[in-house]
C-alpha positions as CSV (number, residue, x, y, z in Angstrom):
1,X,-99.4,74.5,49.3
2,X,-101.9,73.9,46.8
3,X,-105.7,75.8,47.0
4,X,-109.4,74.7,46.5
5,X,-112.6,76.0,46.6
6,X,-115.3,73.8,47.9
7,X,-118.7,73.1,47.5
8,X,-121.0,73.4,51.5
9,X,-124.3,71.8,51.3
10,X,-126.7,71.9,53.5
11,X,-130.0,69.4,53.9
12,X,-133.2,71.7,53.1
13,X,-135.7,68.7,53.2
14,X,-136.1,65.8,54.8
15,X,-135.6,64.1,58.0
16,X,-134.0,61.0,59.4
17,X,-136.7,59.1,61.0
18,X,-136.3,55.7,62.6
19,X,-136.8,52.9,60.2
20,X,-137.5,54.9,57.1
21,X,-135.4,55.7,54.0
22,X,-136.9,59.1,52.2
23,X,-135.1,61.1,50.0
24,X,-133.0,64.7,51.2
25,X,-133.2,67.5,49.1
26,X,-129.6,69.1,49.4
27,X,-128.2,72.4,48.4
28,X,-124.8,74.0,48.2
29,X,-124.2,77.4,49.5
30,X,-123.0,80.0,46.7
31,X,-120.6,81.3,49.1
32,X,-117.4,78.3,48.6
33,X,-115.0,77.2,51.6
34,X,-111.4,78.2,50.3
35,X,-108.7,75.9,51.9
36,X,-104.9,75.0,51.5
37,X,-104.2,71.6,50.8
38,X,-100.2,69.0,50.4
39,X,-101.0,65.8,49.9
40,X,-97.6,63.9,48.7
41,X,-95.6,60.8,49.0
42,X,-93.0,61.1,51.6
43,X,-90.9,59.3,53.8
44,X,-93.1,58.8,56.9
45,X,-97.0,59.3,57.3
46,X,-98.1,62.8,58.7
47,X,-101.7,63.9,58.8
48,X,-102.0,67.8,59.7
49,X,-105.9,69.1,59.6
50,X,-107.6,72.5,60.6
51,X,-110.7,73.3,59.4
52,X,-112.9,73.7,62.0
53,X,-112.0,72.6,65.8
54,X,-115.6,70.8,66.1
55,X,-114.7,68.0,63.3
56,X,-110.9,67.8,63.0
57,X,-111.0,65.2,65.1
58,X,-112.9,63.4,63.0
59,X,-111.7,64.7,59.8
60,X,-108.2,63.3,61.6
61,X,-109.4,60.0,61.7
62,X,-110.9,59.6,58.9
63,X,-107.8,60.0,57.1
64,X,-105.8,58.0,58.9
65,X,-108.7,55.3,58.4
66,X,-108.2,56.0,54.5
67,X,-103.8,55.9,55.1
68,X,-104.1,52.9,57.1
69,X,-106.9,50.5,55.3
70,X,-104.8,51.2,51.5
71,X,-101.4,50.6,53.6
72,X,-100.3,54.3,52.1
73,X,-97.5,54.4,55.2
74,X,-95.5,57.2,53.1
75,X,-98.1,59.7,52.8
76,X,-98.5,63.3,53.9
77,X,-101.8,65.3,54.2
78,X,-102.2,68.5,55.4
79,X,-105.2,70.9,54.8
80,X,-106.6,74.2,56.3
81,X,-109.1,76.4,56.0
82,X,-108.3,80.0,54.9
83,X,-111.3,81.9,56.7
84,X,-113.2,80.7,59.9
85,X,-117.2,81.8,59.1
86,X,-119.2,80.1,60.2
87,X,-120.7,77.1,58.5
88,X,-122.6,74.0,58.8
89,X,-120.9,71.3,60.4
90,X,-122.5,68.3,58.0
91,X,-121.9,70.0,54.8
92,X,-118.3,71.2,55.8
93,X,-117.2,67.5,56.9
94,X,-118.8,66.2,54.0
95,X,-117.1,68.3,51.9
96,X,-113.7,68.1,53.3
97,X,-113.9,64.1,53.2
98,X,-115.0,63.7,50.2
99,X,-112.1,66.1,48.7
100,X,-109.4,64.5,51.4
101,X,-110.5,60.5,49.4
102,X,-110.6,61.8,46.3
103,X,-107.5,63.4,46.5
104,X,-105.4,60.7,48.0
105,X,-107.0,58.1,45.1
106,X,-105.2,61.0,43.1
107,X,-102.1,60.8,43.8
108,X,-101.8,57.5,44.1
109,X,-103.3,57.2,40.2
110,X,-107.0,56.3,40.8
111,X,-109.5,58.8,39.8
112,X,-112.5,58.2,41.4
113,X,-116.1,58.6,40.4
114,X,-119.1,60.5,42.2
115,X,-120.5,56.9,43.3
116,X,-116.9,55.7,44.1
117,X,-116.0,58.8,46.7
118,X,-119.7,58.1,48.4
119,X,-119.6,54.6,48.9
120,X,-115.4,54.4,49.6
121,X,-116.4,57.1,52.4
122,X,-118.6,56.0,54.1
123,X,-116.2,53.1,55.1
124,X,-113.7,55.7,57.1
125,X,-116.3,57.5,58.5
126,X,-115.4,57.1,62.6
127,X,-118.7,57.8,63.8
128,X,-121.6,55.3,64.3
129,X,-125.0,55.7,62.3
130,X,-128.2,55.2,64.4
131,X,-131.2,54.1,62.3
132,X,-132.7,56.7,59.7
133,X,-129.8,58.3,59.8
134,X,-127.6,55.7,57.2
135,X,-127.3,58.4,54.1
136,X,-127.8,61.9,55.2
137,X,-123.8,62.3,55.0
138,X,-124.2,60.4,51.5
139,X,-126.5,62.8,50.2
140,X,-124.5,66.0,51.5
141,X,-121.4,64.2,49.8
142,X,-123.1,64.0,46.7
143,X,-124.0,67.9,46.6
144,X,-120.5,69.0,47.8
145,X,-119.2,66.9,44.7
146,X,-121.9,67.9,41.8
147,X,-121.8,71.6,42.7
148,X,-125.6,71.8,43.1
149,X,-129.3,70.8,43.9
150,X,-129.7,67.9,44.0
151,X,-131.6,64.8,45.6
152,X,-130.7,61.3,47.0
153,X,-132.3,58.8,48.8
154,X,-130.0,55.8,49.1
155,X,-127.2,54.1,46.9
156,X,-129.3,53.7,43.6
157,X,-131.9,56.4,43.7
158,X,-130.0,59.4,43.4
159,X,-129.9,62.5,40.8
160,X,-128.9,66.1,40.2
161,X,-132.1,68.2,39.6
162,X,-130.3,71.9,38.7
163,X,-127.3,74.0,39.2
164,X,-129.1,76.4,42.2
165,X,-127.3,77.3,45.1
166,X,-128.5,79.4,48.7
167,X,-127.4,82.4,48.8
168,X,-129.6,83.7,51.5
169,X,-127.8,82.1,54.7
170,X,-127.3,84.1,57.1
171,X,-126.0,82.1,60.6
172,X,-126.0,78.9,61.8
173,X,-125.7,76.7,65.3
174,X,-125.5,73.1,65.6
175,X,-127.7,71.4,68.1
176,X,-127.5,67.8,69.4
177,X,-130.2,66.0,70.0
178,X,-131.5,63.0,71.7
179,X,-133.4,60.1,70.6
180,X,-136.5,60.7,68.7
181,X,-139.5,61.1,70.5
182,X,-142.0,59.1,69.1
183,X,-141.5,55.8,67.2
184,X,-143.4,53.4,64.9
185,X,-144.6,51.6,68.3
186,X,-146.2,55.3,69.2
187,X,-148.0,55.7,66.5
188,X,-148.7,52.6,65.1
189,X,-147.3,51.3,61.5
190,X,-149.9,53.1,59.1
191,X,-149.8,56.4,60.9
192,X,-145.8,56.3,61.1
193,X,-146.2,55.6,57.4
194,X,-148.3,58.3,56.2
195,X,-145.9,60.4,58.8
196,X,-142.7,59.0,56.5
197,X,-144.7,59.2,53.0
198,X,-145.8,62.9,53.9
199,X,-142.2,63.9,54.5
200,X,-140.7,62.5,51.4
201,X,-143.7,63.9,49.3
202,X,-142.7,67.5,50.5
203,X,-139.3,66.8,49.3
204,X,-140.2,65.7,45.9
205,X,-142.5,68.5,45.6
206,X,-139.7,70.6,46.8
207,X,-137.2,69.3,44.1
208,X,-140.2,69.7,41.7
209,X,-140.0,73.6,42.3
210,X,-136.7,74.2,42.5
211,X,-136.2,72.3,39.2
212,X,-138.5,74.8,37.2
213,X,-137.5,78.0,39.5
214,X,-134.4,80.7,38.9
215,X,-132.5,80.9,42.0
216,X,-133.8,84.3,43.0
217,X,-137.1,82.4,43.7
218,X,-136.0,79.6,46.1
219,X,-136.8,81.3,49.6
220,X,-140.6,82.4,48.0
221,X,-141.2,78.8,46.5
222,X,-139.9,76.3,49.3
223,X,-141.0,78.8,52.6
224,X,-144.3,76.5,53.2
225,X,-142.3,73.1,52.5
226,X,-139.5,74.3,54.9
227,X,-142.3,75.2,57.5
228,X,-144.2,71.9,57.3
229,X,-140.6,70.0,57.5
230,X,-139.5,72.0,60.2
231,X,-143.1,71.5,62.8
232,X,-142.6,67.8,61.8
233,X,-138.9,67.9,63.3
234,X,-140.0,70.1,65.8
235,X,-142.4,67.4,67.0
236,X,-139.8,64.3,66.7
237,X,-136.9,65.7,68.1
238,X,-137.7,68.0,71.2
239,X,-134.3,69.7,71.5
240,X,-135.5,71.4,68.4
241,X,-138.6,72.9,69.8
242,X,-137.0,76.3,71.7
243,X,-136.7,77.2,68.3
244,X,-139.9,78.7,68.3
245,X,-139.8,80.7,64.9
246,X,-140.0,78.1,62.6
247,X,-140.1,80.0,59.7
248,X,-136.3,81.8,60.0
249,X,-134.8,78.4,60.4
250,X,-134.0,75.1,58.8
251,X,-133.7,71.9,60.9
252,X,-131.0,70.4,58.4
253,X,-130.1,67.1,59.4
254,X,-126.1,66.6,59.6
255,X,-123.3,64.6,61.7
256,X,-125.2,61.5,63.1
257,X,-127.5,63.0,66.0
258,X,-127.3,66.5,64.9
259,X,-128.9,69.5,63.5
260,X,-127.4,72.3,62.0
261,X,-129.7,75.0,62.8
262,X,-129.9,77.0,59.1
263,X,-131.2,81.0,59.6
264,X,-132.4,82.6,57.0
């Protein structure tokens, strides 16, 4: 079997409110995911995955979404990881998908660009995508494949702001939640507004600092940004509330109707 080192993102800013469509600032960790990889043309179709029991089953169909929809009857995949710490369950299926497309185009003699791999992915996906939450796996997929900071907002507004990565993660849980628990018909269009404006200005301010910062200086310069974005969570999503130390944690958005619960 073949080996790879992969890219784990994880969303530091920005939420996925109802009916908006901000931007996520999105960081890799320093620390890589090492895994074991055969993908190969072969007689009959088998798909073999262990990464991590809490998404192979979606990993799993996700492939055989990609085998089936380009008729690829004759292909093998099989992929594990080689340690089991814990990481984030967005950023590691991110990751993984975006390496299992890319690496079936491969074989098969298509090389696929960043864009490509994003948009082609999002087809197989097998999970359903409740509004606001259309492109956080989009924007962890475009981290996990550029190696670094970077931020992304939809299909055209997109970018790579520097080559800084977290190296100060020290645990994580993920936490499902319900629906949020105030709308646009709680607060009314202009508040909800400002509320959605305000949360994509602290990410752009975020990505402002980071740009201009050495890595060493991320926790100092985004602490107050990750505080404001995390009460703001904190008051949409209730489930998130017993987390009453806001500033040791990150609410970082990930599968559809979760949060992976970042400490620090």
């Amino acid at each position: 079997m073949s080996r790879a080192e992969l890219h784990i993102p994880i969303i530091l800013l920005g939420l996925p409110l109802e009916k908006s469509e901000n931007p996520y600032l999105v960081l890799p960790l320093k620390k890589r995911l090492i895994i074991e990889y055969e993908i190969k043309n072969e007689s009959r179709k088998e798909i073999s995955i262990s990464i991590d029991p809490y998404i192979d089953d979606l990993l799993l169909n996700y492939t055989n979404n990609i085998l089936e929809a380009l008729e690829l009857t004759d292909t093998t995949v099989r992929i594990k990881r080689k340690l089991n710490e814990k990481l984030p369950k967005g950023g590691l299926y991110a990751a993984v998908s975006a390496f299992l497309l890319y690496k079936i185009a491969d074989i098969h003699g298509e090389s696929l660009e960043t864009y490509e791999i994003i948009e082609y992915a999002r087809l197989y996906d097998d999970f359903e995508l409740s509004s606001g939450w259309e492109y956080v796996i989009d924007a962890l997929r475009y981290s996990a494949i550029q190696g670094g900071a970077v931020v992304y907002r939809n299909d055209e507004e997109y970018g790579e702001i520097s080559q800084a990565k977290i190296d100060w993660f020290e645990g994580v849980e993920t936490k499902k939640v319900k629906k949020q628990r105030y709308n646009i018909e709680d607060y009314g269009p202009d508040v909800y507004g400002a509320i959605i404006h305000l949360i994509g200005t602290i990410v752009l301010e975020a990505a402002m600092r980071v740009k201009e910062s050495e890595e060493y200086d991320l926790m100092k310069i985004l602490k107050s940004l990750i505080d404001a974005n995390n009460n703001i969570a904190g008051l949409f999503w209730r489930d998130l509330m017993r987390k009453t130390v806001y500033s040791n944690v990150i609410f970082s958005p990930g599968l559809p109707g979760e949060f992976d619960i970042i400490y620090f």
